[in-house]
N, C-alpha and C positions, 0 to 999 in steps of 0.2 A: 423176875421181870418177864413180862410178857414177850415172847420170842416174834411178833411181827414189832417192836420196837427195839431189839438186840440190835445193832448193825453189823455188831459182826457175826453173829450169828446168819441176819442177811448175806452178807460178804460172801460168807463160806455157803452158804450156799446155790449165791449165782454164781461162783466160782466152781463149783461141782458141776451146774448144769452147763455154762459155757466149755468144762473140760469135756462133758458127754455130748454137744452136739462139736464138737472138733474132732471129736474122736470118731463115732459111730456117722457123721454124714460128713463133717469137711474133709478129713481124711480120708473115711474110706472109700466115699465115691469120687473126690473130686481128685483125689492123688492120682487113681487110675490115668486120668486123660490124657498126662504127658508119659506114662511106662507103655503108653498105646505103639509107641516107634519101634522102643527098644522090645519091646516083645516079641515084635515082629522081627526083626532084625539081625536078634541074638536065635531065631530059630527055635523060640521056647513052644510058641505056637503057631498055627497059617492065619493069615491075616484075616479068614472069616473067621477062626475061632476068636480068636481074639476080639472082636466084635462080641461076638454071640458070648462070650464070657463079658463085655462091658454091661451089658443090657442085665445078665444074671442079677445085678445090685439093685438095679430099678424094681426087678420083680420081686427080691426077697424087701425089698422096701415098702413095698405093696404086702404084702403079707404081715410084715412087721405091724401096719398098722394095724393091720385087721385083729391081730391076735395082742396087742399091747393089752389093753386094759382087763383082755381076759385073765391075762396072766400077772398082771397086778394083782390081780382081788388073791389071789393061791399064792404071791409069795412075799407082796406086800409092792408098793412102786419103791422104795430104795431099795430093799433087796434086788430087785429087776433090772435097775438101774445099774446098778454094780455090777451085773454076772452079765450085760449085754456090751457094757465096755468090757470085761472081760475078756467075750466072744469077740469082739471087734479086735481086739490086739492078738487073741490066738490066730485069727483068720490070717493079721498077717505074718505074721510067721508060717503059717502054713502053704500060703500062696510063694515062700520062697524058695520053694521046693515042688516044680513041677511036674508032678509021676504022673499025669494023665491029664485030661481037658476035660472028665467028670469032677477029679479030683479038686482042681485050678474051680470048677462052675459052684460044687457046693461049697467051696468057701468065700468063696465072692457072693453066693446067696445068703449066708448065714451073716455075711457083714453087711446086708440089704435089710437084712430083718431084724440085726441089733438096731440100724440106723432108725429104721419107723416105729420102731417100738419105744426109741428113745425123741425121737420126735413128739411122740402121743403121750407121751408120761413125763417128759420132765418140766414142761412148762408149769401144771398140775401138782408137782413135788415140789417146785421152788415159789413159785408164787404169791400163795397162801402165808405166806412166811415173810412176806413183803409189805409196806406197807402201799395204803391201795393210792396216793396219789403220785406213785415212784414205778407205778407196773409196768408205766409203759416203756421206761428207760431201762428198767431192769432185762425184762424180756428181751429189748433189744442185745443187752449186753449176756443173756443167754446165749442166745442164736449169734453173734459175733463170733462163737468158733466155727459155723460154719463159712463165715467170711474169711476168717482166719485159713482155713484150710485151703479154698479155693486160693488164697494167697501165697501159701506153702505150695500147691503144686506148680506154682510159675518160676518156684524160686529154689525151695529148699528141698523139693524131686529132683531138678537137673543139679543140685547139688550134690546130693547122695549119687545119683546115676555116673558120675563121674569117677567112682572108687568101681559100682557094681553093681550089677539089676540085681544079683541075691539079696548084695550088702541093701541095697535101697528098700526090700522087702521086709530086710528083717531091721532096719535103723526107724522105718517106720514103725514098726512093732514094738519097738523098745520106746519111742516115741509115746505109744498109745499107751502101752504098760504104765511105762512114768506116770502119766496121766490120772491114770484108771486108779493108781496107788496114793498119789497124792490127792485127789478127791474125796478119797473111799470115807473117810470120817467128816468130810463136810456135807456130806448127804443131809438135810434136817429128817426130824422124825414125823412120826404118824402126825396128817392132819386131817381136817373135815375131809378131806377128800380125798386123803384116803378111806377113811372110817364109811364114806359112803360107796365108795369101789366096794369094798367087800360085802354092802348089803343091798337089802331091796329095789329095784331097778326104781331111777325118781319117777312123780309125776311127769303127764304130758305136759310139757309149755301150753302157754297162749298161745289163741288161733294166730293173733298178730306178728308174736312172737315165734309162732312156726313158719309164718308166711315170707317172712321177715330172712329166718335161715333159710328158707329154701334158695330166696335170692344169695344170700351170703356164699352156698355152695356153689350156684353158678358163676358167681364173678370168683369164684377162687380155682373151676376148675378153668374158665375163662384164662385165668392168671396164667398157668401152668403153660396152658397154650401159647401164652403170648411170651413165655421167657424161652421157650425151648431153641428158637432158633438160633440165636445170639450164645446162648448157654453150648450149645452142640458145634456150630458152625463158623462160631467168628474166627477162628483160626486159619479156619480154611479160606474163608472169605477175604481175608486179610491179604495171606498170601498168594490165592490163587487167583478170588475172585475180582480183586483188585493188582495183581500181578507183583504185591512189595515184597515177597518172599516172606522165609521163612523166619528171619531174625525177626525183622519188624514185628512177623506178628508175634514172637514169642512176647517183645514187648506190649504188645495191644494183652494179650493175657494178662498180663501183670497189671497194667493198667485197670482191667477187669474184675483183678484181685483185690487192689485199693480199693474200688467202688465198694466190694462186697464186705470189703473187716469196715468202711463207712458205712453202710445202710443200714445195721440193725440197731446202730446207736441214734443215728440221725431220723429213721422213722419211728423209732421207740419215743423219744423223746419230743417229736413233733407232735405222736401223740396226743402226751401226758398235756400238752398245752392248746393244739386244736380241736382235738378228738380224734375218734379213729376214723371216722365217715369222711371228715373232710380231707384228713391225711391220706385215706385210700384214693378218694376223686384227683385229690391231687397229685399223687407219684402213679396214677393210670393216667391222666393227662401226658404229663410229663415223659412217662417211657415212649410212648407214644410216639410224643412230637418227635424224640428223639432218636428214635429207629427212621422216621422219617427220615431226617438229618444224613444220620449212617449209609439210607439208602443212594440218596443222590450226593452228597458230600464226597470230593476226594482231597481235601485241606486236613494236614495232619495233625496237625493241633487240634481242629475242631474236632474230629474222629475220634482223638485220644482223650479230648473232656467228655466227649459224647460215650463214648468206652466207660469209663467211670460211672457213670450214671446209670446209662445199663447194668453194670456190675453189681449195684447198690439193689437190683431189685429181686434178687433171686432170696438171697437173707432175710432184704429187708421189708418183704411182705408179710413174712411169719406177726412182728409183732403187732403190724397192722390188722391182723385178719385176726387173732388173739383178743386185740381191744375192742372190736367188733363185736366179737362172742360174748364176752363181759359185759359190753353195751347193751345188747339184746337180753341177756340173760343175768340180772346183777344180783349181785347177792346169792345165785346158785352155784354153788361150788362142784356139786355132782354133775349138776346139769349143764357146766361149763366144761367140765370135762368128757364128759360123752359126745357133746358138739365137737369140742376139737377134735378127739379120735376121728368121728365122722366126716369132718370137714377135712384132716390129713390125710383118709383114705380115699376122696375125692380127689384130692389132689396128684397121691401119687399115682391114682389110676389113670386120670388126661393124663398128665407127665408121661406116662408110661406108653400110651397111647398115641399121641405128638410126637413122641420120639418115633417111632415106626412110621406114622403118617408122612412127616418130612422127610424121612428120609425116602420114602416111596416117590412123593413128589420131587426131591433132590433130585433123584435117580432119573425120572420119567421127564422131567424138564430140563436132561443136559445140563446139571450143573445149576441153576438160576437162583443163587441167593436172595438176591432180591423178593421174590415171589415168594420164599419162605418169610424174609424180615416181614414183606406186606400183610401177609396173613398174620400173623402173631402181633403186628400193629392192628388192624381187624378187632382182633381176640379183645385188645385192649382195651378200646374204643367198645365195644358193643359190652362189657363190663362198668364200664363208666357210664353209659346210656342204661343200666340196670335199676341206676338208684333213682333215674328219674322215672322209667316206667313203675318202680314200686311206689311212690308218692302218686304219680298217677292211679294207682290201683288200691292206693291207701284206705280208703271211702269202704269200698264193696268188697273187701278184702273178705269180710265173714263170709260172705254169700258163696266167693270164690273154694275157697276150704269145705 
């Protein structure tokens, strides 16, 4: 039987890919944000390391992607897939043991670099193996563990933190372990793209069709910009910049968390049934309005729906921007995945970038959340305005190229 109509052969291997990104990006970057206190705290490290150890994940994330699909074509993407969740569960166990703040930075990079690497490859490994009018739901239900995780860290970190910052280091490890073990044989095998990773670099696209991605890359490092504030700040915003302390916001995180394990199924699936174009214009609208909302709203109900919503778009951009690529390039299996590599190292470099720039302006503006929410609504907005200057420019697009 032909393995894109198996379903459970499907099964097992969106089940693989949702345990690799829970492990290698919901865990291992988003568990960090609440061991941020207790690190400080317990005296493991000073509060700028500890920072400068948070960012280490952003940067080996950024590298991860760069080097994904190299290192596909040399040991195959399941093979890479497997040894980077691996990495990701040694790293924490490694981290629970603090002999130095080199020691603490390269393992929190090397769990930066399992995450992009498995960002860049697993969409690509599970896919193929799908059938194509379920992509969109699927991928959604990929990338749900990284909803997942940002869920796990509102909930099931101050749980563990309750017995022990070691214990929480290494219960996450045994976490990711599990994971990484029970996946291991739903990995599916060699497909077209694999077999084209390891060979001759594809033809160039169409001009339209390059023109086409160059936009796609802007509105997605666009995206990056416009999640970061909310992603980094709302906690603080919560409590400080709206004065409800600190419980409240743990709940507004949580809040955050629902949004994120909802996004990648609800934008996967919106999708498979409007497209990817009009599902993009519409959840860039949408955050949008509702960072608006967050900015002048102090009604807690409407904060905590509006929280949700927000939450929903960190995850749930991946499978929109996925069915975009597919859109643009159909039927290319190689060429769909060289675009996402490309496209996820745009990403994580804004991301990477945004993160430093607000917090420069955090810093220089006295605090002003707002001014951070505004621009990242900004970001949004002139990403939604993208699709129309590209139909504008649809006509003389050769000329332009």
């Amino acid at each position: 039987m032909d393995i894109a109509k198996d379903k459970g052969a499907a099964a097992r291997a969106i089940f693989a890919g949702l345990s690799a990104s829970l492990v290698g990006i919901g865990l291992a970057r988003f568990g960090y944000t609440p061991l941020i206190p207790p690190l400080i705290e317990a005296h493991w490290f000073a509060a700028q390391d500890v920072v400068y150890l948070g960012a280490a994940n952003l940067v080996g994330y950024l590298v991860g992607a760069l080097v994904g699909r190299p290192l596909a074509a040399r040991l195959t993407a399941r093979a890479t897939l497997r040894v980077m969740m691996m990495l990701a569960s040694l790293a924490f166990f490694a981290c629970a043991f603090p002999l130095s703040v080199s020691w603490f930075f390269v393992w929190r990079l090397l769990s930066g670099v399992s995450g992009g690497i498995i960002m860049v490859l697993v969409a690509s490994t599970v896919l193929p193996h799908v059938p194509v009018e379920r992509r969109g739901m699927a991928s959604g239900a990929i990338f749900l563990g990284v909803g997942v995780g940002i869920a796990a860290s509102g909930t099931v970190v101050p749980m563990l933190l309750s017995v022990g910052l070691r214990e929480t280091w290494l219960g996450l490890g045994a976490l990711a372990l599990l994971l990484s073990i029970a996946s291991w044989f739903c990995w599916p095998g060699a497909s077209p793209v694999h077999a084209a990773v390891a060979g001759a670099r594809p033809a160039a696209p169409p001009v339209g069709a390059r023109f086409d991605l160059n936009v796609l890359y802007v509105q997605y490092a666009l995206m990056a910009i416009g999640l970061v504030p909310l992603m980094v700040f709302l906690v603080d915003y919560v409590a400080r910049g709206l004065g409800w302390g600190t419980h409240t916001a743990a709940l507004f995180w949580i809040a955050y968390g629902i949004g994120a394990i909802a996004g990648p199924m609800f934008y996967g699936a919106l999708t498979d049934r409007i497209g990817p174009t009009r599902t993009s214009q519409l959840a860039l609208c949408m955050q949008a309005g509702v960072i608006g909302l967050m900015m002048f709203s102090r009604n807690h109900v409407l904060l905590i729906a509006a929280t949700v919503v927000v939450g929903s778009f960190p995850p749930g951009i991946v499978p929109i921007v996925l069915g975009r690529v597919h859109q643009i390039l159909p039927g290319d299996a190689h060429g769909q995945s060289a675009v996402w590599s490309r496209a996820t190292t745009v990403f994580a470099l804004f991301q990477a970038l945004a993160g430093y720039g607000y917090s420069y302006l955090f810093a220089r503006s006295g605090g002003d959340h707002r001014l951070l929410m505004g621009i990242g609504a900004g970001a949004l907005l002139i990403a939604v305005l993208a699709d129309g200057v590209k139909k504008m420019l649809a006509k003389p697009r050769g000329a332009l190229l």
